[in-house]
Structures are given as structure tokens and as C-alpha cells.
N, C-alpha and C positions, 0 to 999 in steps of 0.2 A: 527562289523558285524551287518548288520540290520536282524530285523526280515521278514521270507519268507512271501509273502504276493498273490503273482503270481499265482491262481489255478489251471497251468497248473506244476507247479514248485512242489506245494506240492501234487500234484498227483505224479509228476515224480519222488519224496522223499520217499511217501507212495510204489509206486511200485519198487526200489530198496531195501527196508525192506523186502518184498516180495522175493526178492530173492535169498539176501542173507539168510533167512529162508528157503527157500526150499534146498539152496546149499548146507549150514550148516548141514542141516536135513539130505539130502541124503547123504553126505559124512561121518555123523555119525551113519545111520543105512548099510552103505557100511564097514565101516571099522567095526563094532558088530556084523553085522552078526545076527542077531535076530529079532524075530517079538514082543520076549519081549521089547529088547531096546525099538523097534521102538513104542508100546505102552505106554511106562512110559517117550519119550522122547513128545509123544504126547501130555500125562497130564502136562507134565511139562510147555508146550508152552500153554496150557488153562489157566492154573493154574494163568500163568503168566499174559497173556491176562486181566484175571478176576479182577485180583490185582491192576493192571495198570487200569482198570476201576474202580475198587472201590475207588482208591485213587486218582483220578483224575475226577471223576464224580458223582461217589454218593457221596462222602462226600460235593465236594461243591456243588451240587444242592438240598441234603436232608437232612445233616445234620445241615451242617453253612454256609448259602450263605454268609455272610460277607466273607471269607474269600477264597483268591483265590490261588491255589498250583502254585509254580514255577519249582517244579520237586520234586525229591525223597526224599532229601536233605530236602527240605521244607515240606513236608507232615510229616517224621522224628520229624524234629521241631515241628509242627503242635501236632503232639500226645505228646510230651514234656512239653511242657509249656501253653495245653490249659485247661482254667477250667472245671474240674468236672462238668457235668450235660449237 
């Protein structure tokens, strides 16, 4: 499989992300029944967001641009085996 390069392709990638999160979301603040859930399933999707940013963008723009994430898996390895300092 090559990689997507099409910017109408990874728009139209970004926008099913979209909603399968909002379906996911609704269907689990439908079945809880709570504005609590619905609160803590919100931080969770921030939380997560932020994480995803921090491990994919601040560390390679600010802390070690040598060094380029391939996904989760690599950032993992990345905090494993890289030197102190």
C-alpha cells in the first residue's frame, strides 16, 4: 500500500475520523444516559488529542528534530532507548 498523498483523499480520511467520533460519542452518551459520562468521555477525547500531539509534534519539533515518529510503537521505543539529557 502506498502512502495517501491526494489532498482531497486525506481530507476525505480526516472527515470520516470525524465521524466515526461523533457516532461512537453519541452512541455512548445514548446508551449512559449521563451528562457525567458525557463530560469525562469528553476529557478523554482531549486528553487523547493532546497526547497525540505531544508525541507527534512537540517532541519532534522541540525536543529532537533528528528524530522522526512512525507511530506509537516508535515514540514507545523512542522513550526506551533514547539518551538521558
Amino acid at each position: 500500500m502506498t502512502d495517501l498523498k491526494n489532498p482531497k483523499w486525506i481530507y476525505g480520511k480526516g472527515f470520516l475520523f470525524l465521524v466515526i467520533l461523533i457516532v461512537a460519542s453519541g452512541l455512548i452518551l445514548y446508551e449512559a444516559g449521563s451528562w457525567k459520562i458525557g463530560l469525562l468521555l469528553a476529557l478523554a477525547i482531549w486528553a487523547a488529542a493532546r497526547l497525540y500531539y505531544f508525541m507527534f509534534y512537540v517532541i519532534e519539533h522541540y525536543v529532537d528534530q533528528d528524530y522522526k515518529f512512525a507511530g506509537i510503537s516508535s515514540f514507545l521505543q523512542y522513550l526506551v532507548t533514547r539518551k538521558n539529557g
